[in-house]
C-alpha positions in Angstrom: -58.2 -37.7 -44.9 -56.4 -40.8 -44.6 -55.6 -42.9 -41.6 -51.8 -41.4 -41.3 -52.9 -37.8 -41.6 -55.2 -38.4 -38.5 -52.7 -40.2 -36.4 -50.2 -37.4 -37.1 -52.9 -35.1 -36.2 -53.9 -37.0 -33.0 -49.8 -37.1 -31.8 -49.3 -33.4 -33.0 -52.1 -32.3 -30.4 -50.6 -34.2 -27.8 -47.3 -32.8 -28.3 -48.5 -29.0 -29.0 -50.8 -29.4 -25.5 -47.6 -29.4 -24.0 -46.8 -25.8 -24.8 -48.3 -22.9 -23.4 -51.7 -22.5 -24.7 -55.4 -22.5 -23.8 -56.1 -25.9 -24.0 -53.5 -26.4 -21.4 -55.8 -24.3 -19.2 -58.6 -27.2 -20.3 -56.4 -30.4 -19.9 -58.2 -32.4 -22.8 -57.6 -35.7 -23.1 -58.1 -37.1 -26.7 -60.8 -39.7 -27.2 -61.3 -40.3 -30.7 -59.9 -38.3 -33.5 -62.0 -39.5 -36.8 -62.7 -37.5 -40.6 -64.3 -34.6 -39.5 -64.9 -34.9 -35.9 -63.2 -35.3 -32.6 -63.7 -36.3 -28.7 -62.1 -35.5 -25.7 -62.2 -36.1 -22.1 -62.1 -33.1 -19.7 -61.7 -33.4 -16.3 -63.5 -30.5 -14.1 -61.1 -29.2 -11.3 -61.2 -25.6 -9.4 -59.8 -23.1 -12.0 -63.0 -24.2 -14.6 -65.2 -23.1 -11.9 -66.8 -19.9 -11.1 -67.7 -18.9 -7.9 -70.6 -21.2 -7.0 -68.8 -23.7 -7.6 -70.4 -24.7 -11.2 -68.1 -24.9 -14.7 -67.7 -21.3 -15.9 -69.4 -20.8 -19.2 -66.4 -19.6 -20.7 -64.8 -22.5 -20.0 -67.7 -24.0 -21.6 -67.4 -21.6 -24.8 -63.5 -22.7 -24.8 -64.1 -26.6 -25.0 -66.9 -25.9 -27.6 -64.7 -23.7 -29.6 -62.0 -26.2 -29.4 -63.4 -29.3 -30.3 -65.2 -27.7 -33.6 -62.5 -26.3 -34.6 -60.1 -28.8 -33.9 -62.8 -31.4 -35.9 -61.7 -28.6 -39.1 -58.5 -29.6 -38.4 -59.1 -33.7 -39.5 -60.0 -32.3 -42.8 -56.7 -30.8 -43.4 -57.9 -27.4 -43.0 -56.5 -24.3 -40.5 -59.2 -22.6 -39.6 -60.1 -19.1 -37.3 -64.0 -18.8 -35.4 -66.0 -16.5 -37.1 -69.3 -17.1 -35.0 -70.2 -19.3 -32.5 -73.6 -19.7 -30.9 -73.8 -21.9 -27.6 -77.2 -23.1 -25.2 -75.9 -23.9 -22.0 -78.8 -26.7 -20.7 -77.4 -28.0 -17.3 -74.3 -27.7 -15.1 -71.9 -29.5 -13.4 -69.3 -29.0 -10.0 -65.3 -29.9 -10.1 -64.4 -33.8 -10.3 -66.6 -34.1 -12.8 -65.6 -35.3 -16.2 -66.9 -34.0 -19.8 -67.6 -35.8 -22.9 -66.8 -32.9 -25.6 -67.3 -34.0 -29.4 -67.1 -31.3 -32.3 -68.5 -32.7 -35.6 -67.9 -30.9 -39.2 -71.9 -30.2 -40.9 -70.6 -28.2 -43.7 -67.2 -28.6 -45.5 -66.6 -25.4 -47.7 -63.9 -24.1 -49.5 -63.8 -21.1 -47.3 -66.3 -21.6 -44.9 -66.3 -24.5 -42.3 -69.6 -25.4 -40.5 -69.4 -27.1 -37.1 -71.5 -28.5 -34.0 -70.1 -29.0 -30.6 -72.0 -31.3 -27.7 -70.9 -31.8 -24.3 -71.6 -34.1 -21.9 -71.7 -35.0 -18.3 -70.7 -38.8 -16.5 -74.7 -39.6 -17.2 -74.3 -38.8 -21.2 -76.5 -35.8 -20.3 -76.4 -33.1 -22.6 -74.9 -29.9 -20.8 -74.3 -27.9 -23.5 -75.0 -27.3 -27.6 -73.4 -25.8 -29.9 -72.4 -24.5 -33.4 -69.8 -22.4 -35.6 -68.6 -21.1 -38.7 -64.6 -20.8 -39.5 -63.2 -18.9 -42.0 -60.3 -21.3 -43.8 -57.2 -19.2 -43.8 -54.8 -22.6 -44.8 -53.9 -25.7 -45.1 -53.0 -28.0 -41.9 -50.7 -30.6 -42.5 -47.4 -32.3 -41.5 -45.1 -29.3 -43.9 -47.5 -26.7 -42.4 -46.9 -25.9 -39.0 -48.7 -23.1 -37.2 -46.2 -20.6 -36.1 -46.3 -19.4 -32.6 -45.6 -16.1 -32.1 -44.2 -14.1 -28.9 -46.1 -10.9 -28.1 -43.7 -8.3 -27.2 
């Protein structure tokens, strides 16, 4: 992918994270947006939380499948999670911030290989993991997703 196709992907996210979606439940902030891999920033607040207090581990399954999927995405490719397997290693409480990075391992014509990390304020790992997606397009600046309502 060249340079251009990665800044139009970095400002579409920003502009499509305005719209009601799930990662407008996670509030990533965009790091780095390279060939086959991506960062964000994730501040922890109240609603990622379960009820100790700790990050829920679906928010933690949500931020994993975003940034692998989203790192399918660099290469130009629209993707869908066909399996996922996470290791949650160590927690963290609201105000904390995340370092989530999604990295492509295997670029196929169909199938997509990813692995997700996520990290705390120490650049302790909190959480491992890694996915297959099932290419169903092409993802580029004449091929928008389409958003559709549910009745």
């Amino acid at each position: 992918m060249t340079k251009e196709h990665l800044l139009w992907v970095r400002n579409y996210l920003n502009e499509i994270y305005q719209t009601p979606i799930l990662e407008n439940f996670l509030e990533p902030e965009i790091v780095e947006v390279e060939k086959g891999k991506i960062k964000y920033r994730i501040k922890i607040n109240d609603k990622h939380c379960n009820i100790y207090g700790y990050v829920h581990g679906g928010t933690f399954a949500s931020i994993s499948d975003v940034v692998m999927g989203v790192s399918c995405i660099t290469l130009g490719k629209r993707v869908v999670t066909t399996d996922m397997s996470i290791s949650y290693i160590k927690n963290v409480h609201v105000g904390s911030t995340l370092t989530a990075v999604g990295e492509v391992i295997s670029n196929g014509k169909t199938i997509i290989r990813a692995v997700g990390e996520i990290y705390n304020e120490q650049q302790q790992l909190l959480v491992s993991s890694h996915a297959s997606y099932f290419v169903i397009g092409d993802f580029c600046e004449d091929d928008y997703p389409q958003f559709k309502q549910l009745p």
